[in-house]
C-alpha positions, 0 to 999 in steps of 0.5 A: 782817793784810793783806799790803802788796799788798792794803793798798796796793790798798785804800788807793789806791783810798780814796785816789781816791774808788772802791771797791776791787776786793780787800781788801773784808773788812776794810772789810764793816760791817753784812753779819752777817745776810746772810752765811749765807744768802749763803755757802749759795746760793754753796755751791749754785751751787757744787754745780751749781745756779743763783741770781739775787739783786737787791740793792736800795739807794739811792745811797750805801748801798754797792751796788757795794761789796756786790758786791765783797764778795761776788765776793771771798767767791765768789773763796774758794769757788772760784767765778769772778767778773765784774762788769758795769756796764750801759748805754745805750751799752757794754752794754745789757742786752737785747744780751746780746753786749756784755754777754758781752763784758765779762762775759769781760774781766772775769773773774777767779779766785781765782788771777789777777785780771781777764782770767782767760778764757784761762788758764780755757780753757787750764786746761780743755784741761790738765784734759781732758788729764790726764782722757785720760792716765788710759788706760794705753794711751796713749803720752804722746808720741803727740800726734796721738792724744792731740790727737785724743781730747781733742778727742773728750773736748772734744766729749763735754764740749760735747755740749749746747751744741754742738747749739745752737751748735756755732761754740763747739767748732769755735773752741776746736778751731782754737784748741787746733789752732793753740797746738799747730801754734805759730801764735800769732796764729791762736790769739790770734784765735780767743781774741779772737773767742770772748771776743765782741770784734768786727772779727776778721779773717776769716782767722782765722774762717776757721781755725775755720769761723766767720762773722761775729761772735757775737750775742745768742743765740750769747752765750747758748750760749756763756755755757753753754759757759763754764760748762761749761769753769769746771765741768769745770776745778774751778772752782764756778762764776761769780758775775756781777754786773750793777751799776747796772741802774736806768741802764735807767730813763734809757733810750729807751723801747724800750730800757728795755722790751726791758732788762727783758724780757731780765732777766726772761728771765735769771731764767726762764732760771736758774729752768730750769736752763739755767744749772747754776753761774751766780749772778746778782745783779743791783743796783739803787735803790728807784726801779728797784724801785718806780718808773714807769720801772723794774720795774713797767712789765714785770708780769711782771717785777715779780711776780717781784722782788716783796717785801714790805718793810713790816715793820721791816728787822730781819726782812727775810728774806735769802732772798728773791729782793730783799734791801735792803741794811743802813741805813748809819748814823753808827755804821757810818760811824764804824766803817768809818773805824775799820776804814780807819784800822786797815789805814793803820796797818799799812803806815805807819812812823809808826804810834804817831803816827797811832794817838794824832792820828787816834784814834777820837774824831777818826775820829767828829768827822770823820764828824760833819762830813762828814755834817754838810756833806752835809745830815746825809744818812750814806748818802752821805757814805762816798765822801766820809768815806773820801776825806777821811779818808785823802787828807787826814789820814791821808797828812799825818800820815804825811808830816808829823810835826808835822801835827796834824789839830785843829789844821791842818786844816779840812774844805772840800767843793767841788762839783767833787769831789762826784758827780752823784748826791751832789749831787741826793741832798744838793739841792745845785745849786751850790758856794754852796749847800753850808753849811761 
C-alpha cells in the first residue's frame, strides 16, 4: 500500500511526463537480476568502502528512473543520496566545484528530502556532542568547555582533511560559533559558502578566515569531508548519481577531453580509497560508451569502462564495472502501466468504475498504440504511454462517469508534446510525419 502522499507525487509527475523522484518501487519492472548485486555493493559502501558503477542505455530505456530507484534503495540503507545532471553550462563535469554545488543542493536523507546539507551538519555537530558528554566529568551546563572540546573532537574527526584543506574545519567552527553567539546570518553564510555557492559576502568569509571561493580541488577535499560528517553522524554514506553524462559528447572539444579526463580520475580516486563511503554511478548511452566523441577518445578511460557485451544480455554480469540496462519490451510496458494504474486506484473514489473501463486489455490496446504512433520503437514510448495513460484516461474516468475510454477517446501524438530526443529516435522531423 502506498500512502496518499507519495501517491499523489508519483501520479503527479506521470501526470507532467517526468520521472518521479519518490514512490519508484512500485513502478520498477524488469530490475530482479540487478538487485542483489546492487544491494551488496550499497552494503559495502555502507561499511566504508568505495564503488563506481556506469549505467549504459539508449534513450528511453529508463536510465534517470534506475537512479531514482536506486537512491530510493540507498535511502532505505541509510545512505545519503544526490543526483546531478552534468552540462555544458551548469556543471561541467571537469569543474568539480559546480559539480559540488549541486551534489549539496540536492542531497537528501531517508528523513528529509533535498537540501538536507544543513540538517547533515547540525545532526554531526549533535552526534559530537553526545560523544563528548559521555566524560562524567563534564558539567553539562558548562558551554564554554563543552564548545571547546567539541571543536577539538571536530578537529580530530577532520584531521585528514584538514591537512589538505583546512578552510573546511575553520568554516564549520565559525559556523557552529556563530549558531551559539545566535548571529543567524553569519552562520547562514558560512552555511552558504560551505555548500560551494558563489558571491558570499567577505564579512562573512571573514568569520572563518576564508578567502575567495572553493574551486575544484578544495571541492575535492571538501567532498571527503562530507563524507566524514555523513560517517560520523550514522549515516552509511552517499550514492551520488551523475546522470546524462553523454551531454559531453556535444561539448567543445577541450571540454569534452578535460570532462573525461575528470571522470577517469574519479574512478581512480575511488579505486584508492580516497573516497571511503561514496558510490558513484554514473549514466550514459551506447554511443557514449562506444562512440567517437565519447569514452573511447581517453584510452585510458576506456580500458576501464571496457565490457564485453557480445554474449546474450541474459548473462550480462551485474558486477562488472558497465551494466546495460534491461531491454524495455511491450510486456514490460504493459506491465508498468498496470503497475500505474494499480497505484491511481487507491487514491481514487471511484475505483470499481476505473478497474472495469481501464482493465488490463485496455492497458495493453493502449501501449499497443502509443508504440504503434511512435514507429513500433517501446524504448521510447514509456514517457509518452504513461502520460497518456493517466492525463487522459485515467483522470477522466475518474471525473467523469459516463466517460468510457473505447468509446470517447481517440489517441492523437502531437510533436510538440514529444521531446527532441524521441523525436530523432522515432525519425520524425515534423507533426505531418507522425502516422495516426
Amino acid at each position: 500500500m502506498t500512502s496518499p502522499q507519495r501517491r499523489a507525487e508519483v501520479i503527479e509527475a506521470l501526470r507532467r511526463g517526468t520521472v518521479p523522484k519518490a514512490g519508484l518501487d512500485g513502478l520498477a519492472v524488469g530490475y530482479g537480476r540487478l538487485q542483489a548485486t546492487l544491494d551488496e555493493e550499497l552494503n559495502a559502501v555502507a561499511a566504508g568502502r568505495g564503488a563506481f558503477k556506469a549505467i549504459r542505455g539508449e534513450y528511453g530505456s529508463g536510465k534517470t528512473f534506475f537512479g531514482r530507484w536506486l537512491q530510493e534503495r540507498a535511502r532505505a540503507r541509510g545512505l545519503a543520496t544526490s543526483e546531478v545532471q552534468i552540462s555544458e553550462t551548469e556543471t561541467p563535469l571537469h569543474r568539480l566545484e559546480t559539480v559540488y554545488r549541486r551534489l549539496v543542493e540536492r542531497i537528501a536523507t531517508a528523513d528529509s528530502g533535498e537540501g538536507a546539507f544543513r540538517g547533515i551538519v547540525d545532526g554531526w555537530f549533535y552526534a559530537l556532542e553526545r560523544d563528548v558528554l559521555e566524560d562524567a566529568n563534564l558539567d553539562p551546563a558548562d558551554d564554554a568547555t563543552l564548545l571547546a572540546k567539541t571543536e577539538a573532537l571536530m578537529e580530530a574527526r577532520l584531521a585528514s582533511v584538514t591537512k589538505v584543506a583546512p578552510a573546511f574545519s575553520a568554516t564549520l567552527r565559525a559556523y557552529r560559533r556563530a549558531l551559539q553567539a545566535g548571529d543567524n546570518a553569519i552562520a547562514d553564510g558560512l552555511m552558504a559558502w560551505l555548500s560551494g555557492q558563489p558571491n558570499v559576502a567577505a564579512s562573512v568569509r571573514r568569520a572563518a578566515g576564508v578567502k575567495g571561493d572553493i574551486d575544484h580541488f578544495g571541492a575535492t577535499n571538501f567532498l571527503s569531508g562530507l563524507l566524514t560528517m555523513l560517517r560520523d553522524s550514522g549515516y552509511g554514506g552517499l550514492l551520488l548519481v551523475l546522470d546524462e553524462v553523454e551531454t559531453l559528447q556535444r561539448m567543445r572539444a577541450d571540454t569534452r577531453e578535460r570532462g573525461l579526463n575528470a571522470l577517469r580520475q574519479w574512478i581512480d580516486e575511488i579505486d584508492a580509497g580516497h573516497f571511503p563511503g561514496l558510490y558513484l554511478l554514473i549514466t550514459g548511452t551506447q554511443a557514449f560508451y562506444e562512440g567517437p566523441q565519447g569514452v573511447q577518445r581517453l584510452a585510458p578511460l576506456a580500458q576501464r569502462l571496457h565490457v564485453d557485451f557480445g554474449t546474450d544480455s541474459r548473462f550480462d554480469n551485474p558486477r562488472a564495472v558497465q551494466v546495460r540496462l534491461p531491454a524495455f519490451g511491450h510486456d514490460s510496458l504493459i506491465e508498468v502501466g498496470r503497475k500505474v494504474r494499480n497505484i491511481y486506484v487507491e487514491g481514487s473514489d471511484a475505483a470499481d468504475r476505473i478497474r472495469a473501463l481501464v482493465d488490463d486489455a485496455y492497458v495493453e490496446s493502449l501501449a499497443k498504440a502509443v508504440t504503434g504512433n511512435l514507429g513500433g520503437k517501446v524504448g521510447v514510448s514509456p514517457r509518452l504511454f504513461l502520460k497518456k495513460l493517466v492525463a487522459d484516461v485515467l483522470d477522466r474516468v475518474d471525473q467523469f462517469e459516463d466517460f468510457d475510454p473505447r468509446k470517447h477517446y481517440a489517441l492523437t501524438i502531437s510533436e510538440n508534446e514529444m521531446t527532441a530526443q524521441e523525436r530523432a529516435a522515432v525519425g520524425v522531423d515534423s507533426v505531418d510525419d507522425i502516422d495516426l
